[in-house]
Each structure stands twice: as C-alpha cells, then as structure tokens.
C-alpha positions, 0 to 999 in steps of 0.5 A: 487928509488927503496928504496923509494918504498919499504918504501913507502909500509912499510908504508902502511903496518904498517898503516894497522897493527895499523889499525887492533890493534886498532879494536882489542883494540876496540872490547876487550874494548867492551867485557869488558864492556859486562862481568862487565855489567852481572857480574852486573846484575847477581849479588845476591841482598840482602835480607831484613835481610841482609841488616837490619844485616849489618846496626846493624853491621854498626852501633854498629860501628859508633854509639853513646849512649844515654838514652832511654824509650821502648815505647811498643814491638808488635808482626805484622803478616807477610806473610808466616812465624812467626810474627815480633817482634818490640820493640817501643822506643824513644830518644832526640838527640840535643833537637830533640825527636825520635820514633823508632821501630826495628825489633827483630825477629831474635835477640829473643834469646838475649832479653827477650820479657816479661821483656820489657815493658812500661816505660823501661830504655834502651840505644840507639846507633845512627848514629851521622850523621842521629839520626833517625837510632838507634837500641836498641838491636844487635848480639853484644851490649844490651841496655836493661836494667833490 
C-alpha cells in the first residue's frame, strides 16, 4: 500500500506541473500576440510617393504596351511644396478606350515637359489584369516619343 500511495502523489503532482506549463504556454502565446500586434502598429506607413513608386516598379514589370496620344501635361498647385506635374494621355486596350493622367513631378528629369504636346505619340505600359493602371513615363522606361 505504501507504493500505491506514492504514486498516487506522483500523479498529483505532475498534474500540477502540466497545469502550470500550460499557463506558462499560455501567457508566452499572449505576449506574442501583443509583440506582432505594436510591431503592426508601429510600423511606418508609406508616403504617397512611395507608393506611386512601387506601383511604376510593379508595373515596368507585368506591364504591356501598346500605342498611345498625350492628351495635355498641366501643372496643379499643391500645398506646401512646388506644383504637380500630370501628363494627360489616353489608350484602347480591347476595344475599350482610357484616359489617364500620371503624375511627373519626381521623373522631370528624364522628360522634357515642352516637347510634350497635344497630339504626341507615345506607349503606354498597362496591368493586363486592370488597364486603366498604365503609366507613360518610369525611372526605367519612356514612352515618349519625339
């Protein structure tokens, strides 16, 4: 008898043990979840130029061409810094015709803003999936043509 009572409070007292590893267990899962979480919400968000840059990269990437006009480039005041730079354009993708504007502030240097004008052939580079996201000009590719 004396055995058997022995094991009986080795039982108890692994029970115990599973208990308090299971909240352990429990309370390293929650810290988790609150590190991933401010790690989150931390996190810098991108700036508008960020993200019409990675879109440009995106799509000199899984873009295709096709023949296009410049419409008109207008120069829109903005707030607190120099004036927008939009380069007026249009398309036909299937049939469908597009109008598009892209923003050209930050690739001046590699267009030359007088030569572009009413009537001017260029390509355009589009997402297959959704042709109304095109672009003209990128840090890597012109479709301006002179």
């Amino acid at each position: 008898m004396l055995i058997l009572g022995v094991g009986a409070a080795s039982l108890t007292s692994n029970h115990f043990s599973m208990g308090s590893f299971h909240s352990y267990w429990l309370i390293a899962a929650g810290c988790a979840v609150v590190f991933v979480v401010y790690a989150l919400l931390r996190r810098k968000k991108k700036t508008p130029e960020e993200l019409e840059r990675e879109r440009r990269v995106w799509l000199d990437g899984v873009g295709r061409i096709t023949d296009g006009t410049v419409i008109d480039v207008q120069e829109l005041p903005s707030e607190g810094r120099s004036a927008a730079i939009h380069l007026i354009y249009k398309y036909d993708v299937a049939g469908v015709s597009y109008e598009c504007s892209q923003d050209v502030t930050y690739l001046r240097q590699w267009i030359n803003l007088h030569s572009c004008r009413l009537g001017l052939h260029t390509s355009v580079k589009y997402d297959p999936q959704n042709p109304g996201n095109s672009l003209v000009v990128s840090e890597s590719w012109m479709g301006l043509r002179h």
